[in-house]
N, C-alpha and C positions, 0 to 999 in steps of 0.2 A: 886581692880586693880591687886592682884596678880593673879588672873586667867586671866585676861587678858596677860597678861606680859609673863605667863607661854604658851597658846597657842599661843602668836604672836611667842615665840623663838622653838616650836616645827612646827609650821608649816613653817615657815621660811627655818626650817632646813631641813622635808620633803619635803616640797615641793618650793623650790627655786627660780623657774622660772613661777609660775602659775598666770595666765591676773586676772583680778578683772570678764571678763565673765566665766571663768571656776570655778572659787569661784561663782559668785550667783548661776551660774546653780547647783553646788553641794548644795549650803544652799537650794533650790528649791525643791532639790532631799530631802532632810532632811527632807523639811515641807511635804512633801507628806507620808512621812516614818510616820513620828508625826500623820500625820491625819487618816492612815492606823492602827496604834496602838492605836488612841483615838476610832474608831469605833471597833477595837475587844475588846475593855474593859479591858485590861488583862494590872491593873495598872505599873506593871513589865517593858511591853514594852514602855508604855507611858514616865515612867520617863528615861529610856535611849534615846529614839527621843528626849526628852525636853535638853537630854544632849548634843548630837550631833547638834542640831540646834544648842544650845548657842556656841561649840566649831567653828562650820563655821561662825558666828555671830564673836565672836568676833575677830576670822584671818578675817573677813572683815576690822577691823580697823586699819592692814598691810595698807591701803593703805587713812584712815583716823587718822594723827599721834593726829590732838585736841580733838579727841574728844576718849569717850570709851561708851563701851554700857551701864556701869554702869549711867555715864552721861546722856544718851541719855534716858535711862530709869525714870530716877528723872525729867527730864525737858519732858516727852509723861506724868507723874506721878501729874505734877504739876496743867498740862492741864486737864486731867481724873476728877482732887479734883473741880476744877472750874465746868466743867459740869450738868448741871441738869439731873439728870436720873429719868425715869420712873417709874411707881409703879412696884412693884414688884410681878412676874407672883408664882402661885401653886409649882414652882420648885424653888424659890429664885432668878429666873433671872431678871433682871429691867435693860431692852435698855435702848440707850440714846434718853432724849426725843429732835427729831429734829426739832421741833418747838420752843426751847430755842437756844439766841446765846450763843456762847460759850464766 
């Protein structure tokens, strides 16, 4: 929570008067930056995008006071552990399998 706490009170102060549409389109802008540094490989730039997401992520929750992404994370987390997933391919990856209910 404390990194929550700590970007709600700096983006607050930056940016004071910003709609909840100019915050997604920036967290937008983010994940694009994340996907752009996942395809050059260059693990450096990857973990700053992962940082910047999370920082527009959670000044999203400026305008959701119950909940935090930490939350939000444990109960998508809870969901994922229920899941049946797939066998797992030559690289370690294993979809979910969508012929299981969740």
């Amino acid at each position: 929570m404390r990194v929550k706490h700590e970007v709600i009170r700096w983006h607050r102060k930056t940016f004071p008067r910003i709609a909840m549409d100019a915050l997604l389109g920036k967290l937008r802008e983010e994940c694009l930056e994340l996907v752009e540094a996942i395809d050059s490989k260059i693990t450096d730039d990857i973990v700053e995008e992962m940082a910047d997401v999370r920082i527009v992520s959670e000044a999203f929750f400026r305008f959701r006071k119950a909940s935090s992404l930490d939350t939000e994370t444990m109960n998508k987390l809870a969901i994922n552990k229920k899941r049946v997933w797939g066998k797992e391919d030559d690289k370690g990856n294993r979809g979910r399998d969508r012929q299981a209910k969740d």
